[in-house]
C-alpha positions, 0 to 999 in steps of 0.5 A, spaced: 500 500 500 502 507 498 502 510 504 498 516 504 500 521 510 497 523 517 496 531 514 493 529 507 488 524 512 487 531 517 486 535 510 481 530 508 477 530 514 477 537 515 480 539 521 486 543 524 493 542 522 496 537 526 499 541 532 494 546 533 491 545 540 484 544 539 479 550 540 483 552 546 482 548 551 487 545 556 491 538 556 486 535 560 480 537 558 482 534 552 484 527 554 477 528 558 473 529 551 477 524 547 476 519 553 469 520 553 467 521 545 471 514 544 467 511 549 460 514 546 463 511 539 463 518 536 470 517 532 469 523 528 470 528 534 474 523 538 479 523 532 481 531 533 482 530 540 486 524 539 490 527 534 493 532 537 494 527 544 499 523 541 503 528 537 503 532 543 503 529 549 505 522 547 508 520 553 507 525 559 502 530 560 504 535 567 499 536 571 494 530 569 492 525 575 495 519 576 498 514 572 498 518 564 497 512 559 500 515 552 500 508 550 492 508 551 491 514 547 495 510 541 491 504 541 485 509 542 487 512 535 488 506 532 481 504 533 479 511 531 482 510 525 481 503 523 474 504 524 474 510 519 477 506 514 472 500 515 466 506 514 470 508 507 467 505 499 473 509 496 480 504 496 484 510 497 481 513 502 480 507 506 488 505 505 490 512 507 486 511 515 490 504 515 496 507 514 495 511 519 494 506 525 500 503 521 504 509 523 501 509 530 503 502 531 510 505 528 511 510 532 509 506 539 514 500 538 519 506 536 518 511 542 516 506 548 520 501 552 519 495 554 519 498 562 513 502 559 509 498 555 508 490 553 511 490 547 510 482 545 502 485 545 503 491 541 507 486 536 501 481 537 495 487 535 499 489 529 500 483 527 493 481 528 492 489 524 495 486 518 492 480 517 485 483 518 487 488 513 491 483 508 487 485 503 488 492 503 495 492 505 501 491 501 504 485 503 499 484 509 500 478 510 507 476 510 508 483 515 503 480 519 507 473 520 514 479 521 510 481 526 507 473 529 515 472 528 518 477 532 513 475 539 516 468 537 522 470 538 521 475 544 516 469 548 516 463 545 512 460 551 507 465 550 507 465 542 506 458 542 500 457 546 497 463 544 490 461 539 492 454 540 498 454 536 495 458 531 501 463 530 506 458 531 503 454 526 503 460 520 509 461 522 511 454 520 507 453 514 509 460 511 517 457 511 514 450 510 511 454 502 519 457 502 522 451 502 526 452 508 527 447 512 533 450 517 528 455 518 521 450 520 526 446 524 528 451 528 522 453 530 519 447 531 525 445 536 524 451 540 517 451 540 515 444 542 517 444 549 510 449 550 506 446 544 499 442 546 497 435 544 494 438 536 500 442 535 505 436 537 501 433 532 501 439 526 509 438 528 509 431 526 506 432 520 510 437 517 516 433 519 513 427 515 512 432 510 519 435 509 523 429 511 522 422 507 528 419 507 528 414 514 535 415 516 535 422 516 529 422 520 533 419 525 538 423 526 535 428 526 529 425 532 536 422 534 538 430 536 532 432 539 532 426 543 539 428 546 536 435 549 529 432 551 530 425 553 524 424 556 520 426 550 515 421 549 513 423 543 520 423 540 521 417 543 515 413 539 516 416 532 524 414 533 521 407 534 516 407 528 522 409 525 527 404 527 522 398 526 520 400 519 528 400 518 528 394 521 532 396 526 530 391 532 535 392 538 533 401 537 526 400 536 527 395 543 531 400 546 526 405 544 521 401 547 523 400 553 525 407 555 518 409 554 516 404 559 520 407 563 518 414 563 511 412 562 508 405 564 501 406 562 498 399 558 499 401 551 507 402 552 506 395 557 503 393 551 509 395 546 514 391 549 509 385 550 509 386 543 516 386 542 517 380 546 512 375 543 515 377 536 521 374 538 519 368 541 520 371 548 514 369 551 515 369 559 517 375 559 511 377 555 507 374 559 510 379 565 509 385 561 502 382 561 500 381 567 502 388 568 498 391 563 492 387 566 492 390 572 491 397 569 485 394 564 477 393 565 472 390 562 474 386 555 480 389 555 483 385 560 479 379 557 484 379 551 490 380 555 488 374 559 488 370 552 494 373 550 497 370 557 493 364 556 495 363 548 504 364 551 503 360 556 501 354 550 506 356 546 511 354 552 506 348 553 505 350 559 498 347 559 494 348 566 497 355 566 494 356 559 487 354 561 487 358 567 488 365 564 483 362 559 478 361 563 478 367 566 478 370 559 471 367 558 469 369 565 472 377 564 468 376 557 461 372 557 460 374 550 467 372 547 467 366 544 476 365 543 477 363 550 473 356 549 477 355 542 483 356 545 481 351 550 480 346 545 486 348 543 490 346 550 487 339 550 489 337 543 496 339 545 494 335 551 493 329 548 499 330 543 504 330 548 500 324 553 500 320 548 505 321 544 507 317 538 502 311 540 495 314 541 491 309 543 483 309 545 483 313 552 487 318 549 481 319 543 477 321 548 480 327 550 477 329 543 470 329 545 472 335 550 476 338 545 469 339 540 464 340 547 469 346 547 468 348 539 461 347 541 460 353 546 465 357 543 458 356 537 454 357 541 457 363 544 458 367 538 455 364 530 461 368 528 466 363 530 462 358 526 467 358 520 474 357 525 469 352 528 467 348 523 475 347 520 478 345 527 472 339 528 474 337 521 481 336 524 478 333 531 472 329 530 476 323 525 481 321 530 475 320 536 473 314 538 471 309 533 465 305 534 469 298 534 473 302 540 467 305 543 465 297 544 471 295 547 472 299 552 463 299 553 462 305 552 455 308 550 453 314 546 450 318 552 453 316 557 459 321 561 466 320 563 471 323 567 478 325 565 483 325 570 488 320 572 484 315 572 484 315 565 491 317 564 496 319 569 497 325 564 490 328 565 490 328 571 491 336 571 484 336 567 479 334 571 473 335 566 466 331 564 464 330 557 459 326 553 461 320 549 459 321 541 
């Protein structure tokens, strides 16, 4: 915009020159008649008496009262002047009241210290002027980013949090469209120790954008790191980063340092992951247990399946059928627990009998389609699972030749525990004879 001068505007408006002393009244009586005028809105008459304060008595006024606020009368006749613009059809008229609130701000930021005013806020308002006017300022907007930057730079606490990380946000992404990276990562690294949880997301997300390359990545997160070693944030990406490079010990470590900061379930859970994925069932199983403690409802029941499903895979079998039972109970409508149920006995059965499987071993087949059979009945979406295992099961069950020998009949009950075998001993279970 062209700036057009506070005398063209004075001429314009018809008033006095700017120095003249409005109809002869004193220094006081003119703070009074502009105070009351701008507060009855009439920014006419407010205008002349507010013209000759800020050039006259910017400052200091002898004699007045109490405290002289010359910055007051500054912001006053901005508004004065931005309220005129707003009232003007004609662009030249309208830039030339701008204009004049900008020489304000200008002349404020010039003549006052920071013992007399807050300058951080008087950089925030003009800034807030340029961006509300950025169409009728000549580069209003990047000027208002100068200005959002310089309170950045003042308080970057207070110019993080401000509107939510509104300001710093903008910041941000006017480097990001420059394509100075320097520049957003700087920012972003003084700025994150204040930032709320959206804007560590919007952070993150311009990470993303600007830096692809992994390893790069990781260097720089690696740096951060080394001045925020806390930083779960950092932290967690540093771990995505290092598991999708295939480092597993750093993406372990990560893991593990997460844990130690902040032991909630999901970074109970991550190491629980960890273990598993290498066969580390034991120690998955402690995590677990932990992450158990924490949880309610049918979260705990699939962390007991979890424990139940490690503990089969290190066949240890009654402990395997403990922790499913309690996911059973902690679940009423969840039909898994009675799968893997069926499972654990078919693996009973596996390690009883060995490499000679008789007909008391069959038996136990019986259990392990009684259990198929609740789990149906619990959920029809199992049916498909179902319907595969029983496949698998219901040919290896006693024939009928077998049955006849050992004079059982269809219907009638049986017992399996020692009797049967010693090595069922552990079971302790009823079921049908088919």
């Amino acid at each position: 915009m062209t700036r057009i001068s506070l005398f063209v505007i004075t001429i314009l408006i018809g008033a006095g020159t700017v120095y003249a002393q409005p109809f002869g009244y004193t220094p006081l009586q003119i703070q009074s008649l502009f105070a009351e005028e701008f507060r009855n809105e009439q920014y006419e008459q407010a205008l002349v008496y507010g013209r000759w304060l800020v050039d006259a008595h910017p400052k200091e006024m002898d004699d007045h009262p109490g405290e002289y606020r010359g910055d007051r009368n500054f912001r006053r006749m901005i508004d004065v002047y931005e309220h005129m613009a707003n009232q003007q059809d004609d662009p030249g008229l309208r830039e030339a009241y701008l204009d004049s609130s900008l020489q304000l701000y200008d002349r404020v930021l010039a003549i006052f210290d920071d013992e007399e005013i807050n300058i951080y806020r008087w950089y925030f308002q003009r800034g807030r002027f340029y961006q509300s006017h950025a169409d009728h300022i000549e580069n209003g907007y990047q000027l208002a980013l100068q200005d959002y930057e310089t309170m950045f730079q003042m308080d970057p606490e207070r110019a993080t949090t401000a509107g939510n990380g509104y300001y710093v946000q903008m910041i941000i992404q006017n480097y990001v469209r420059q394509e100075d990276r320097d520049a957003v990562f700087s920012i972003i690294n003084d700025a994150e120790p204040y930032a709320d949880s959206g804007t560590i997301e919007f952070f993150a997300e311009i990470r993303n954008e600007l830096i692809t390359d992994p390893d790069e990545r990781i260097e720089l997160l690696s740096s951060d790191l080394e001045e925020d070693p806390e930083n779960l944030d950092l932290l967690h990406e540093l771990y995505e980063l290092y598991r999708a490079t295939g480092n597993r010990d750093k993406a372990r470590e990560m893991a593990v340092n997460m844990y130690e900061i902040n032991p909630n379930v999901s970074n109970i859970l991550r190491l629980a992951d960890k273990a598993e994925n290498v066969g580390e069932y034991t120690l998955a199983n402690r995590y677990l247990r932990e992450a158990h403690s924490l949880q309610e409802d049918s979260d705990r029941a699939r962390t007991s399946l979890r424990i139940a499903e490690n503990h089969l895979n290190l066949r240890n079998l009654q402990d395997a059928r403990e922790y499913a039972r309690r996911a059973a109970n902690e679940d009423p409508n969840w039909a898994d627990p009675f799968i893997t149920i069926a499972q654990i006995y078919g693996q009973a059965v596996t390690r009883c009998a060995g490499s000679e499987m008789t007909r008391i071993d069959k038996v136990v087949y019986w259990l392990v389609l009684d259990y198929l059979d609740r789990a149906r009945e619990r959920n029809s979406g199992v049916a498909s699972t179902v319907n595969r295992m029983y496949r698998t099961y219901q040919p290896v069950t006693p024939t009928a030749e077998e049955k006849f020998y050992q004079n059982w009949s269809t219907g009638d009950r049986i017992h399996i525990n020692g009797d049967l075998k010693e090595c069922y001993s552990w079971i302790g279970e009823d079921t049908t004879i088919r």
